[in-house]
ZABA-280550 format. One line per field, with one value per residue (C-alpha): residue number from 1; residue in three letters; x, y, z. Coordinates in steps of 0.05 Angstrom, whole numbers, padded with zeros to 5 digits. Example, Ala and Ser with C-alpha at 12.3 -4.5 7.8 and 13.67 -1.06 7.14 Angstrom:
2
num 1; 2
residuo ala; ser
X 00246; 00273
Y -00090; -00021
Z 00156; 00143
***
This chain:
377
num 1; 2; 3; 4; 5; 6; 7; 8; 9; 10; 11; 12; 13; 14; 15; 16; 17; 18; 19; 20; 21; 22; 23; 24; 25; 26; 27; 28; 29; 30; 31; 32; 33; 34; 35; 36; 37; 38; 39; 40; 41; 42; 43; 44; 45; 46; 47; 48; 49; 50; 51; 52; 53; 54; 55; 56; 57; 58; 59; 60; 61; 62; 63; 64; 65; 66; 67; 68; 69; 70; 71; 72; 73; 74; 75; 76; 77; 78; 79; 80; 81; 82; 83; 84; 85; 86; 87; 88; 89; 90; 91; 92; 93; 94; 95; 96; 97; 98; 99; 100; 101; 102; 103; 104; 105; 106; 107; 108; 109; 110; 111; 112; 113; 114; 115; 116; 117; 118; 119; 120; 121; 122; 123; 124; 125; 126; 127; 128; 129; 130; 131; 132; 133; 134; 135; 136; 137; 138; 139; 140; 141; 142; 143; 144; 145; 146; 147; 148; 149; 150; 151; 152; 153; 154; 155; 156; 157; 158; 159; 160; 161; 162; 163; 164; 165; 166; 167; 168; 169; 170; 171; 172; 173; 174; 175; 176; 177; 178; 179; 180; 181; 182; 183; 184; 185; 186; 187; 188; 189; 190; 191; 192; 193; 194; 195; 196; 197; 198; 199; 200; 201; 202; 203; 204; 205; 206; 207; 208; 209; 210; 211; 212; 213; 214; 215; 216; 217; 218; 219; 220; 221; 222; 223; 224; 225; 226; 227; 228; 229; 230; 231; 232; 233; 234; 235; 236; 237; 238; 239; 240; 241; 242; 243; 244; 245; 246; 247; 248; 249; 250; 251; 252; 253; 254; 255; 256; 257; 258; 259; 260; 261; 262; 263; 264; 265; 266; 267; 268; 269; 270; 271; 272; 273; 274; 275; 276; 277; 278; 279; 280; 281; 282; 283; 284; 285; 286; 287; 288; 289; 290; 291; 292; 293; 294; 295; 296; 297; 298; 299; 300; 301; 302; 303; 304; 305; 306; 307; 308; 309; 310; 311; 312; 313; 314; 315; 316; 317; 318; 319; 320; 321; 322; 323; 324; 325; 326; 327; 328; 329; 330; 331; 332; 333; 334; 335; 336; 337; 338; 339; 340; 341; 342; 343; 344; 345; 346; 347; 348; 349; 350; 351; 352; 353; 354; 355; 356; 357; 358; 359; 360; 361; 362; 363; 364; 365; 366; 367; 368; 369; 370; 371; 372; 373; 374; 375; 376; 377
residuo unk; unk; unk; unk; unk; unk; unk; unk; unk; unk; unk; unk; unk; unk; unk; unk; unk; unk; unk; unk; unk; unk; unk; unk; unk; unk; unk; unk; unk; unk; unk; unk; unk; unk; unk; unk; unk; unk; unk; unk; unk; unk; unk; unk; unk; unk; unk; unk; unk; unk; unk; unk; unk; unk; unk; unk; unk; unk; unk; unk; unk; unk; unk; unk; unk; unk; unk; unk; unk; unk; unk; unk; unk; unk; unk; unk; unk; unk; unk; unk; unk; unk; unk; unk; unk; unk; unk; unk; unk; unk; unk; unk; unk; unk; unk; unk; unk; unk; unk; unk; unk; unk; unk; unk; unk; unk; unk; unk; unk; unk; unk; unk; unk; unk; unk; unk; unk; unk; unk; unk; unk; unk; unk; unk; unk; unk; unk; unk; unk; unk; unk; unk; unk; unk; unk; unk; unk; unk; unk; unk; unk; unk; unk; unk; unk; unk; unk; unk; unk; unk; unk; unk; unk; unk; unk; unk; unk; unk; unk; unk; unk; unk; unk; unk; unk; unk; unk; unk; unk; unk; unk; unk; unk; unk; unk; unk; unk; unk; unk; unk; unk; unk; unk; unk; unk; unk; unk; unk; unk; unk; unk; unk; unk; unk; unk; unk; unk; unk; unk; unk; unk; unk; unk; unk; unk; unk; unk; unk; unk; unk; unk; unk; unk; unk; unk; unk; unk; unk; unk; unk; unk; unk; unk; unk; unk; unk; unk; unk; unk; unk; unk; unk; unk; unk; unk; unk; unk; unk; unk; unk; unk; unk; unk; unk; unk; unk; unk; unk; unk; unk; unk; unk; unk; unk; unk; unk; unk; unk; unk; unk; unk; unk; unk; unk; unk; unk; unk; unk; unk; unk; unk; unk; unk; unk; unk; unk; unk; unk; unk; unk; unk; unk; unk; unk; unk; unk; unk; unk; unk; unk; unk; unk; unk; unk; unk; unk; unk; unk; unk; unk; unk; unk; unk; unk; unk; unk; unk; unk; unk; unk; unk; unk; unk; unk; unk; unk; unk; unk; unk; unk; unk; unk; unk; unk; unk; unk; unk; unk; unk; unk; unk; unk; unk; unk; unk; unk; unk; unk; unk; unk; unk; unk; unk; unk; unk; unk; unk; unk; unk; unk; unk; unk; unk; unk; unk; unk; unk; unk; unk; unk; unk; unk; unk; unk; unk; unk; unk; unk; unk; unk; unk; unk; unk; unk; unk; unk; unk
X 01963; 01948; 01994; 01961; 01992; 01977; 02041; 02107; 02164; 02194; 02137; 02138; 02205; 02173; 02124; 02180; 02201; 02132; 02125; 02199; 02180; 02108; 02142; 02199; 02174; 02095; 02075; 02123; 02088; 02020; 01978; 02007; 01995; 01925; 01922; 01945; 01898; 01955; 02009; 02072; 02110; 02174; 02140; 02127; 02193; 02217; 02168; 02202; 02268; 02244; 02208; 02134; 02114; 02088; 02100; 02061; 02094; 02165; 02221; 02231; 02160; 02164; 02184; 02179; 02136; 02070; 02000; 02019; 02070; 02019; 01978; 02024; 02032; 01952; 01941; 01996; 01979; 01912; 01926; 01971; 01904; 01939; 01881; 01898; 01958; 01937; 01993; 01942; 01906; 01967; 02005; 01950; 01892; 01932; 01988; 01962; 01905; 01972; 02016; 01953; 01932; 01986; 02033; 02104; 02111; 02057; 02094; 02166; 02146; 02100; 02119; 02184; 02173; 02120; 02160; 02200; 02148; 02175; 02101; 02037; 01976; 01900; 01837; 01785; 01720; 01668; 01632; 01585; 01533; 01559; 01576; 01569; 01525; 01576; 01537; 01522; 01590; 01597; 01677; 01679; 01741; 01740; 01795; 01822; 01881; 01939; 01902; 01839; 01806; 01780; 01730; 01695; 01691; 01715; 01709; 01730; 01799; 01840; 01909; 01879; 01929; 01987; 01978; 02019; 01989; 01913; 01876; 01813; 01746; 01710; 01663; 01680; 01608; 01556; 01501; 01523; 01519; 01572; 01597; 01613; 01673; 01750; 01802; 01856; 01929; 01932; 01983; 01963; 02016; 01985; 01951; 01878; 01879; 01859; 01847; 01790; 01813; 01819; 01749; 01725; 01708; 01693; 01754; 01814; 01843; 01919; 01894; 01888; 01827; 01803; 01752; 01799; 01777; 01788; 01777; 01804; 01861; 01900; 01919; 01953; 01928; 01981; 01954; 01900; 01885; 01877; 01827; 01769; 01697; 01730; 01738; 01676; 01698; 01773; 01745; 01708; 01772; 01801; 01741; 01760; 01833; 01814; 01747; 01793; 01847; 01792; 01773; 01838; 01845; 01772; 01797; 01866; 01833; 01782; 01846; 01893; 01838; 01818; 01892; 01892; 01818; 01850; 01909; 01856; 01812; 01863; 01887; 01818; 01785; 01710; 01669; 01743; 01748; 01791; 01742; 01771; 01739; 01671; 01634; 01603; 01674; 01700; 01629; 01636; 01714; 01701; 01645; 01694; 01751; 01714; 01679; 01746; 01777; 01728; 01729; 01804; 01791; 01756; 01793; 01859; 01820; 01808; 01874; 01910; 01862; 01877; 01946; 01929; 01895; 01833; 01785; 01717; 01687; 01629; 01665; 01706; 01646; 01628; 01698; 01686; 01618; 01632; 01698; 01676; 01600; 01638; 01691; 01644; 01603; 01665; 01695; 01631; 01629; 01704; 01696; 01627; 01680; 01732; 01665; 01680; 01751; 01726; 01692; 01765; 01822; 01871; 01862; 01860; 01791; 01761; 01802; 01793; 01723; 01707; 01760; 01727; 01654; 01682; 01691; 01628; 01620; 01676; 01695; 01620; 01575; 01543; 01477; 01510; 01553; 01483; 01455; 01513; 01512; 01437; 01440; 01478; 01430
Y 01685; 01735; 01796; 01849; 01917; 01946; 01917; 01942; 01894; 01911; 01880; 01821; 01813; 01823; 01773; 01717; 01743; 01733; 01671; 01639; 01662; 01629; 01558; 01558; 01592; 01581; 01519; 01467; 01496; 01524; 01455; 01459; 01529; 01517; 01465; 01512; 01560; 01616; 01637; 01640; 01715; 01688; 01685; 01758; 01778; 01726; 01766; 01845; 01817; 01795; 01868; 01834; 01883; 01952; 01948; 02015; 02051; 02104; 02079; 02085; 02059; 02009; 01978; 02045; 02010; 02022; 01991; 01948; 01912; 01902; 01873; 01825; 01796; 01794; 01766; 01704; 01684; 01677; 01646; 01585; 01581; 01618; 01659; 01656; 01685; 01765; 01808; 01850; 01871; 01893; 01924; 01951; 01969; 01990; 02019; 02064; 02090; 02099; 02133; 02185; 02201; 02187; 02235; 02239; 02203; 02144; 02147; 02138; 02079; 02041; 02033; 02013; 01964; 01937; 01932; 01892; 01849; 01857; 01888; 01861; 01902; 01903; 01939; 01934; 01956; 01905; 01895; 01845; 01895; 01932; 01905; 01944; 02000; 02049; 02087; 02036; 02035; 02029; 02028; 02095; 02144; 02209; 02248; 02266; 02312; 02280; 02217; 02188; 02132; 02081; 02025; 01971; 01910; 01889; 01824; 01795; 01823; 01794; 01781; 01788; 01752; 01764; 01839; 01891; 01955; 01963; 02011; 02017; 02055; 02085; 02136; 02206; 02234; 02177; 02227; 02244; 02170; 02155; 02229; 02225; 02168; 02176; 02131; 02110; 02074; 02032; 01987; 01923; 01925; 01977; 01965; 01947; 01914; 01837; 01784; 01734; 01650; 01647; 01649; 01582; 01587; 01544; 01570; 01603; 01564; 01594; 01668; 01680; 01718; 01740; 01790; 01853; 01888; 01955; 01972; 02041; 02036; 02102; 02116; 02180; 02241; 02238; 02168; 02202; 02190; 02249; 02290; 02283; 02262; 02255; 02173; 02156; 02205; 02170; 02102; 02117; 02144; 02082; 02026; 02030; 02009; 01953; 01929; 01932; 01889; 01829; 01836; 01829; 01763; 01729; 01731; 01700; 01654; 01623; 01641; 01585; 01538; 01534; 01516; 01465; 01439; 01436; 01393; 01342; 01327; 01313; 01256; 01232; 01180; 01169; 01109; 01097; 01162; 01225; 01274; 01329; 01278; 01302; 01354; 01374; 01386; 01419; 01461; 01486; 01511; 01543; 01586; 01601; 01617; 01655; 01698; 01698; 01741; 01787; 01794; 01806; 01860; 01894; 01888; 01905; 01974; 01989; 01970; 02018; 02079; 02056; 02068; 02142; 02153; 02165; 02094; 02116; 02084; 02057; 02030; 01991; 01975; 01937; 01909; 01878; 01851; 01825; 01786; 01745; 01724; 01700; 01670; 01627; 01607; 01593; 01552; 01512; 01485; 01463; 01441; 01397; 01365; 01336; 01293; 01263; 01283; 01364; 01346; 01327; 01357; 01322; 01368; 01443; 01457; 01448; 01491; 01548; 01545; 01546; 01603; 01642; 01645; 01705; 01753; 01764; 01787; 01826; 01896; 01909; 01845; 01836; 01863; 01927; 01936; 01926; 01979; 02031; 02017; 02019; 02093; 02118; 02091
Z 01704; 01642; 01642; 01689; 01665; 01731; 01757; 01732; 01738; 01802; 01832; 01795; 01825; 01896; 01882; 01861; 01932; 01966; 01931; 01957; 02032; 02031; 02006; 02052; 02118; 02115; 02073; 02112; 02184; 02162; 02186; 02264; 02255; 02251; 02301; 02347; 02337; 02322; 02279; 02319; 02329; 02293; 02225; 02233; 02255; 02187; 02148; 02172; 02149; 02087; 02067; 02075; 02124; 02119; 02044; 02025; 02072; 02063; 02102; 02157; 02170; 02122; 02052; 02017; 01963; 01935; 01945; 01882; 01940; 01991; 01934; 01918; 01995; 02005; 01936; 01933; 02008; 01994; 01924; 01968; 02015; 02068; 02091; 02164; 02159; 02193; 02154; 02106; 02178; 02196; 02147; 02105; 02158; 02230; 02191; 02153; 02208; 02256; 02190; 02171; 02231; 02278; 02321; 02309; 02366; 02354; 02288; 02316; 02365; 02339; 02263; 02251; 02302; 02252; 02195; 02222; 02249; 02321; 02341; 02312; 02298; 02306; 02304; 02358; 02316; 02330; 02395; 02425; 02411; 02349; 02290; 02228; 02271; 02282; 02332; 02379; 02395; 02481; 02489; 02517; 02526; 02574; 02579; 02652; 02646; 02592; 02592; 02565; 02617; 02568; 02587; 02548; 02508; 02434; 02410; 02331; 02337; 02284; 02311; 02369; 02420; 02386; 02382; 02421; 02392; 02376; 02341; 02384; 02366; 02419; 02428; 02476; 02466; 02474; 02463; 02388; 02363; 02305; 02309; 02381; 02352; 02360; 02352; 02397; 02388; 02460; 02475; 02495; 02552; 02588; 02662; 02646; 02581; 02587; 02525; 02519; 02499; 02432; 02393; 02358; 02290; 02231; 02189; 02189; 02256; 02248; 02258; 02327; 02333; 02410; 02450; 02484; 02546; 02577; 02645; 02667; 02605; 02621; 02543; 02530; 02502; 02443; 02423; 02398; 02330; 02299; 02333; 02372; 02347; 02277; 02283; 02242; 02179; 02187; 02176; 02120; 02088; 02107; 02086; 02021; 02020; 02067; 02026; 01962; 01998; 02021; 01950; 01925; 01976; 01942; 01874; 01884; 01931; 01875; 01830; 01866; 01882; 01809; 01788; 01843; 01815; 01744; 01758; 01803; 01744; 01710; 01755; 01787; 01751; 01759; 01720; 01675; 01656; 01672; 01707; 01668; 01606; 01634; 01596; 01662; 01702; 01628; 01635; 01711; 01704; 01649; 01675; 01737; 01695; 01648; 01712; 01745; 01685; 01683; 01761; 01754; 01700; 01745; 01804; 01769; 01749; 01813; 01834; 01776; 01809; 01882; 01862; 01831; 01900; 01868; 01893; 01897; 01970; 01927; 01862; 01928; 01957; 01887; 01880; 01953; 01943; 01871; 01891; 01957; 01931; 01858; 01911; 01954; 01892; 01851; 01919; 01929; 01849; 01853; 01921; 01894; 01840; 01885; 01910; 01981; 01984; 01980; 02054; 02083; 02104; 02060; 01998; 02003; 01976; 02036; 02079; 02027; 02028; 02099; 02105; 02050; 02083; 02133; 02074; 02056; 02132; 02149; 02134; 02114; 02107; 02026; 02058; 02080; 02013; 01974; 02010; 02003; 01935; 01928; 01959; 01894; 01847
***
């Protein structure tokens, strides 16, 4: 990897860190993991002790690092083809809705907890009905005295059934569409919160990913996020950060899986010869790496302002778009040169790529960041 100056060398250090914990508490368990269909609670308690959680974060809510440390978790899991592993959701989307916009008290009980990866945390956004259409939204919340009653259905909740706080969306003035939003911090042990089976899907099997329901959920007034009818201008604040990070999870994803490509070629043979000895296999990784650096470029850019606190929603939006198209085209050329043994399991290329197709869908499908970006023009 080419010297990226947005990184100073404290967290290169943290990424020889991330790097060790990846090859000695993920890579020897990661296939059962997603056999089972979920990543097991002591890897996240493994992960608090080792600083991997809640990197951004001051102490005592976390690491007391910088974005530049979350970058380097969500970046070398996804560059070892550990895409199912659900820390980024975590630590760098529930966090820092519950550290902005948080009471003292949602603050004190919640957080440190989550450092040290002895709670897990999700957001409930998406519902059968309501994907990217904010006001369609039916999970409703009325307040009765010092609690608000919530009711309804969420379903694509990553870390779904392992989670033990959730940031929910749901709307406490139907009649105002997308301004009517708020946004609630509900324990999943409370009376009234059930989980759906684990959802089937065609990738990323080791992150446990379910439907939550609510049915009479007493949640208390101070688990309000922030304050009422303002949940719709809080997660705009907030798409950025998390667009950037899937972004930042594309390009080390085609990053890794074009090392991995490299050092096939160079032991495959097809018709006696080395199919790194092909013009055409020399041809297609050069066009990746040669998009791949200037993807990086880019990304590193808007990294180095994310860091200054000043990422524009639509220069994210880009980043987003740019990084999981060049990802899934990039994924299906290397995939096409490992030939039959791309459609397997034994290598990682086809685990990558079947992971990788869910980023161009969630946290704002290509179709939506097209037209968000169209709007400026």
């Amino acid at each position: 990897m080419h010297t990226r100056p947005v990184f100073g060398e404290d967290h290169a250090l943290f990424r020889a860190q991330v790097r060790r914990f990846i090859a000695e508490q993920i890579a020897p368990h990661y296939a059962q993991w997603e056999r089972d269909g979920i990543t097991p609670r002591a890897l996240w308690r493994a992960a608090g002790e080792a600083g991997l959680l809640n990197c951004q974060l001051p102490e005592p809510y976390g690491l007391g690092g910088d974005i530049g440390h979350a970058a380097c978790v969500i970046e070398e899991l996804a560059r070892a083809n550990y895409l199912g592993i659900g820390f980024s959701i975590h630590s760098d989307m529930v966090a820092p809705y519950l550290m902005q916009y948080g009471s003292d008290e949602v603050r004190a009980r919640w957080l440190p907890a989550m450092a040290r990866g002895e709670a897990i945390g999700a957001i409930a956004m998406t519902e059968p009905g309501a994907g990217s259409d904010l006001k369609a939204i039916r999970t409703r919340a009325e307040r009765q005295g010092e609690h608000y009653l919530l009711n309804g259905q969420k379903t694509w909740i990553t870390n779904g059934s392992n989670a033990d706080v959730v940031v929910v969306v749901a709307t406490v003035a139907p009649e105002l569409g997308a301004r009517g939003l708020s946004l609630f911090c509900v324990d999943t042990a409370l009376t009234g919160v059930t989980r759906g089976p684990p959802m089937a899907k065609i990738g990323q099997h080791a992150q446990d990913t379910s439907e939550l329901f609510f049915q009479d959920v007493a949640v208390p007034v101070s688990h309000l996020l922030g304050e009422e009818q303002r949940g719709f201008d809080y997660l705009g604040e907030q798409l950025a950060a998390e667009r950037m990070a899937i972004a930042l999870r594309a390009a080390a994803s085609a990053e890794g899986m074009l090392d991995e490509t490299v050092a096939y070629v160079r032991q495959r043979k097809v018709f006696g010869r080395f199919l790194i000895d092909h013009q055409n296999t020399r041809f297609v990784l050069a066009g990746a790496a040669a998009q791949l650096a200037m993807l990086r470029s880019f990304l590193d850019q808007c990294l180095a302002a994310q860091l200054q606190g000043r990422l524009d929603a639509t220069v994210a939006a880009m980043a987003k778009l740019n990084a999981t198209e060049l990802q899934g085209t990039i994924l299906d050329d290397l995939l096409q040169l490992h030939g039959g043994y791309g459609y397997s399991s034994e290598y990682g290329i086809g685990r990558a790529w079947t992971d990788a197709r869910a980023l161009r869908i969630f946290g704002g499908s290509s179709e939506i960041l097209r037209e968000i970006i169209g709007r400026t023009l």
